[in-house]
N, C-alpha and C positions, 0 to 999 in steps of 0.2 A: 504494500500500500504506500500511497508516496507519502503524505505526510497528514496526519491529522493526530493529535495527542488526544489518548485512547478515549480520555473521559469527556472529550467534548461532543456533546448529544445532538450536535446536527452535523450541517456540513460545514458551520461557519466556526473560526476560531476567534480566541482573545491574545491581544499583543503578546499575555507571558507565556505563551507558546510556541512561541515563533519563534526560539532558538530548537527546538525539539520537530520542523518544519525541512523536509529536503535532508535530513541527515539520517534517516532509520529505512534499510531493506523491509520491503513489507512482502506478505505472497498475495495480497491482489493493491491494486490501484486506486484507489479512492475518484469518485466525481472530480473532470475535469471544467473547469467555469465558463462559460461563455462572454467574453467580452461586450459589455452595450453600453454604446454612446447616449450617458443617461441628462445631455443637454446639459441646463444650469447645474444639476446636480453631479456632473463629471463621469469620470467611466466606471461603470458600474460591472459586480460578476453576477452571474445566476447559472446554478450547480442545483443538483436534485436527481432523486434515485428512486427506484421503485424494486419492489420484490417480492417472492413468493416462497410458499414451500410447502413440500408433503412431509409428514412426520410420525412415526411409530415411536411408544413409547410404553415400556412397559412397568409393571409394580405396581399400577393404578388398585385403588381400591373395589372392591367386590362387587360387583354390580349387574342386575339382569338375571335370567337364566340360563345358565351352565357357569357361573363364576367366571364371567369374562376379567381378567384382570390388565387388559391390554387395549390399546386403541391406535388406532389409524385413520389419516383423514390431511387435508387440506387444509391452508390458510394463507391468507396477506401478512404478508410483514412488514414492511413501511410504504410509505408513498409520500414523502418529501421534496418539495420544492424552497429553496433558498436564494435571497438576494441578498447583496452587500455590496457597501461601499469599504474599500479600505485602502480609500488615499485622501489627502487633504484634510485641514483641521480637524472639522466634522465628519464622522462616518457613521453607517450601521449597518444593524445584521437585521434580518426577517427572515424568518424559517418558518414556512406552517405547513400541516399534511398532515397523515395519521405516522402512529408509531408503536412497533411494540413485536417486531423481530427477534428480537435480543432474550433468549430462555435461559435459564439459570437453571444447570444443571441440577437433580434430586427435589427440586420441587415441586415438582407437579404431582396435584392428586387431582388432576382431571384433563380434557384434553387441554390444550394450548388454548387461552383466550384469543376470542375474534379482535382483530388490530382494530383501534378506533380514533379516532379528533378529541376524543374526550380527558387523554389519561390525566391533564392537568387542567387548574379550575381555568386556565384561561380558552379552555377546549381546542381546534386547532394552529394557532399562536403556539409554535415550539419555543423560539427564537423570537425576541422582539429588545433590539435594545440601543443607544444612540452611544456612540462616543466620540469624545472630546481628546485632541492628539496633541496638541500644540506642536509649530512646525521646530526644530532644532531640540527638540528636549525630551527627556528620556523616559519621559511618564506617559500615561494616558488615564483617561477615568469615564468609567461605564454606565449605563445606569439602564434598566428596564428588565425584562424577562431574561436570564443569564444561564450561564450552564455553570456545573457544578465544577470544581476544583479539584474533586477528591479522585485517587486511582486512576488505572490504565484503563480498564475497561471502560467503551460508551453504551448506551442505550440502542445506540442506530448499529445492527447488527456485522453491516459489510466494512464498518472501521475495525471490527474484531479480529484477534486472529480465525476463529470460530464462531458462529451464532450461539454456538452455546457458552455461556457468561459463569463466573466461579462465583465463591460464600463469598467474598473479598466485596464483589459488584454488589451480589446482594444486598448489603450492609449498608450500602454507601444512599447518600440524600442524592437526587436526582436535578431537576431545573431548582432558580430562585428567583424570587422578585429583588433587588436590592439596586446595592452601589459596588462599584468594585474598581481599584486602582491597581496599576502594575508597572513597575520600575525596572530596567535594565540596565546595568553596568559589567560592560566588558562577557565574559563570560555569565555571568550570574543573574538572570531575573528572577522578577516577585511581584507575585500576584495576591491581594488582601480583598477580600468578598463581605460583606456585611448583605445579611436578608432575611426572606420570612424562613428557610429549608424547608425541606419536606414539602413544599408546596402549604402550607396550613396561615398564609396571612399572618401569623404572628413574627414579628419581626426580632428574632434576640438572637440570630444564627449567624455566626463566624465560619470563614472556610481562610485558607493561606495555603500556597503554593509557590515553593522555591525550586528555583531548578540551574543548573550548572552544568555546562557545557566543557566536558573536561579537554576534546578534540572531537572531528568530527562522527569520530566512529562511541565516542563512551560520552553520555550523558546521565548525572545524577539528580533526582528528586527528590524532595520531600514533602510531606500535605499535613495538613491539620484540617477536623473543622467540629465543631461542637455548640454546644445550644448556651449562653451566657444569661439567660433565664430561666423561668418555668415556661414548659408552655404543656394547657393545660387541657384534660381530656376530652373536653366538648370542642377542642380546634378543628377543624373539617383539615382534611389531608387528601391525597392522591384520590381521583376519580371523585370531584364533589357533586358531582349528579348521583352518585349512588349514596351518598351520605356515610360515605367513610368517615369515620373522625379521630382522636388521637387515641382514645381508651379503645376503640377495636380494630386500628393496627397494631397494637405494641407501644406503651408509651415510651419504653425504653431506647428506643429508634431517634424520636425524637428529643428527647432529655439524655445524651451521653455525649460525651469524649471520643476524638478519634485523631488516631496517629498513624501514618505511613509511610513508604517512600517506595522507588523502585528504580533501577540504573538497567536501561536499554545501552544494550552492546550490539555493534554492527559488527560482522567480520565479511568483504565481499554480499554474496546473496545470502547471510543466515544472518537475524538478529534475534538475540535472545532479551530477555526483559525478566529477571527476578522480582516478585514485590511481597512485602512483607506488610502487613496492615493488623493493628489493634484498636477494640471501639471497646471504652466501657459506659456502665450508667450506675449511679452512687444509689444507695436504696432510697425512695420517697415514698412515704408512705401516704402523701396525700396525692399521688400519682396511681398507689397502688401495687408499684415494686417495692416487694417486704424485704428483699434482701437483694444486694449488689451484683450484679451480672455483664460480664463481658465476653468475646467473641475475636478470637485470634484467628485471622487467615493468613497460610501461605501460597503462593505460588511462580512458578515460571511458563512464559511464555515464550512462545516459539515461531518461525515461520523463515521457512527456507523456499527459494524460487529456482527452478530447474534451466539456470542459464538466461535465454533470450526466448525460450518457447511458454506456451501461455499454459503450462501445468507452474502449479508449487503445490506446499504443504503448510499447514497452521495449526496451533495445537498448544494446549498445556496440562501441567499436569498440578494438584491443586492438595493442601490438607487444611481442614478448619478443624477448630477446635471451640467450643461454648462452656461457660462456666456460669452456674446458678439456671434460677427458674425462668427467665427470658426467653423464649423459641424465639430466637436470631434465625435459624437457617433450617432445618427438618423439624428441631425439637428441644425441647432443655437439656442442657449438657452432652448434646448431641456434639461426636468426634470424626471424620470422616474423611476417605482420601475419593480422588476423581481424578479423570482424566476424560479428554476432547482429542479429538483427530479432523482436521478438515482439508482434505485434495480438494485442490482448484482448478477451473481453467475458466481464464478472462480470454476473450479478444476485445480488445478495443472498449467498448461499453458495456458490450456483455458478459456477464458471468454465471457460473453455475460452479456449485459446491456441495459436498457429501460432506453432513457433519454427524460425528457418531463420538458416543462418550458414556462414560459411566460411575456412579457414586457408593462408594460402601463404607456401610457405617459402621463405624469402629465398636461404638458405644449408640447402643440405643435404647438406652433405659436413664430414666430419672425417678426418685422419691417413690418406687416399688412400681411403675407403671412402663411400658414397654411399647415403641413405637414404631413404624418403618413403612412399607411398599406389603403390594402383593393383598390376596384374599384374605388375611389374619389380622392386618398393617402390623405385621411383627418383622417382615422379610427385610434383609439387611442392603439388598442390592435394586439399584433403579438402574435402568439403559434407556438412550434419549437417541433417534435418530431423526434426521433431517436430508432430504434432497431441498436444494435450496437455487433459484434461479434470480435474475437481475437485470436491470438495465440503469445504468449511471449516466447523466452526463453533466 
């Protein structure tokens, strides 16, 4: 993929990225932009992608007659369109379309939800945000619908090395409403986020992102982002047309800590990407977490291209681990290793991709109760696969 840093959820980037831009082998190519002469407003890109997929998946729970424990079936995965300006004082981004390609391996207990305009309150509004560049100076400052800071992994499935997404993504806040600045000197930028996170309108959420540029083959990061309030269980959160709110996703999601980092290495056609990510949440008991609960991921990612021909590979392999009563990722104090496998081949705009992978749980038990996949949900192992098809441009 040429250049896109992993956690940015559309097509469009932010300045403190732009060292992490043109310097990482990817195995497919990300949407190229189209140049438009956009008059007083100057030259303008518009990039945008669309995709599909068929999908087998098994461990599902018991359902029907003869204990189907499996499913198969079709679905949309994105349909994105993006503009931007990004030259002269003033620029912006606008992204809107559906979205929702991006599966996270071991979690599903039912098929893949249908992609929709809705996943965030602003409904298809991905991307919506103005920034301010000033010409000679080494800042910029943003402000509107923004993408998140945290980790490699995006949301928009064909920046991945795989569609299917690790505990690490899981974990992580998605879009934000906020402000956000970013500074570069020499080797080193940094990005500081203020917003609502989670999508929930409460505004007490922190994100930062540093990154360094050690040559052009080894790049280091680092993220934070955490909640500097309460915010409290009647907060509406992801998908406000369904009346999602803070107390029935998880408060601990919203009210935690989180630390990471990750150092992409290029060597020729293979870059490898280690990341290592810890979230916790302190007990509140006017939240409803009686006791303290956190959530370690690791993982490396992979993706090697076979030369000049339009085959490569992509893939990682992944361990989480959970600590206390929090269901962060399958289940409380749920431990678990996975792995993804994705062969490619792009021509030009289009792409198609085999992604197959699988989750086994170390530990799937908490507090005498027993959880997992399968007709029992006691089974220790989930398999996710995908044929996946595309058109970018």
């Amino acid at each position: 993929m040429i250049t896109m840093r992993r956690q940015l959820l559309g097509l469009g980037f932010v300045a403190a990225s732009s060292l992490l831009a043109l310097q990482t082998a990817h195995a497919m190519n990300g949407p190229t932009a189209i140049n438009i002469d956009g008059g007083p407003l100057g030259q303008l890109e518009l990039s945008g992608g669309m995709d599909g997929y068929g999908f087998y998946t098994s461990g599902l729970p018991a359902r029907g007659v003869g204990v189907n424990t499996s499913d198969i079936g079709t679905n949309v995965a994105n349909a994105l369109i993006d503009l931007q300006k990004t030259s002269g004082v003033l620029q912006f981004n606008i992204e809107v379309g559906a979205n929702g390609g991006a599966l996270t391996l071991g979690t599903l207990t039912s098929r893949p939800a249908q992609t929709t305009i809705n996943n965030f309150s602003t409904g298809p509004l991905y991307i919506g945000s103005v920034t301010v560049a000033p010409t000679g100076m080494p800042f910029t400052i943003s402000a509107g619908r923004l993408n998140s800071l945290e980790g490699w992994e995006s949301g928009v499935d064909w920046v991945n090395e795989s569609q299917l997404t690790t505990d690490i993504y899981y974990v992580e806040n998605s879009q934000a409403d906020g402000v956000e600045g970013s500074y570069t000197a020499g080797p080193v930028s940094a990005t500081v986020e203020f917003g609502d996170g989670w999508d929930t309108h409460v505004f007490n959420f922190a994100q930062a992102l540093v990154s360094y540029t050690i040559n052009a083959n080894n790049i280091a990061s680092v993220y934070y982002a955490g909640n500097v309030g309460r915010t409290g269980l009647n907060a509406r959160t992801y998908g406000w047309g369904s009346g999602t709110t803070v107390g029935g996703y998880g408060p601990y999601f919203m009210n935690s800590q989180m630390i990471g980092g990750y150092y992409s290495w290029t060597q020729g056609n293979l870059n490898l990407v280690p990341e290592v990510q810890y979230v916790y949440a302190k007990a509140d008991q006017k939240l409803g977490i009686t006791k303290s609960t956190a959530n370690l991921g690791a993982a490396v990612f992979g993706d090697y291209a076979f030369g000049t021909s339009p085959y490569s590979i992509g893939g990682w392999v992944e361990y989480e681990k959970s600590q206390g009563a929090g269901s962060w990722f399958v289940g409380p104090n749920s431990e678990a290793v996975g792995f993804a496998v994705s062969p490619t081949w792009q021509y030009k705009d289009l792409f198609a991709r085999v992604n197959a992978g699988a989750l086994y749980l170390l530990n799937n038990k908490y507090d005498g109760a027993t959880y997992g996949y399968g007709h029992n949900g006691t089974d220790k192992v989930q398999f996710t696969g995908t044929l996946e098809a595309g058109l970018l441009f």
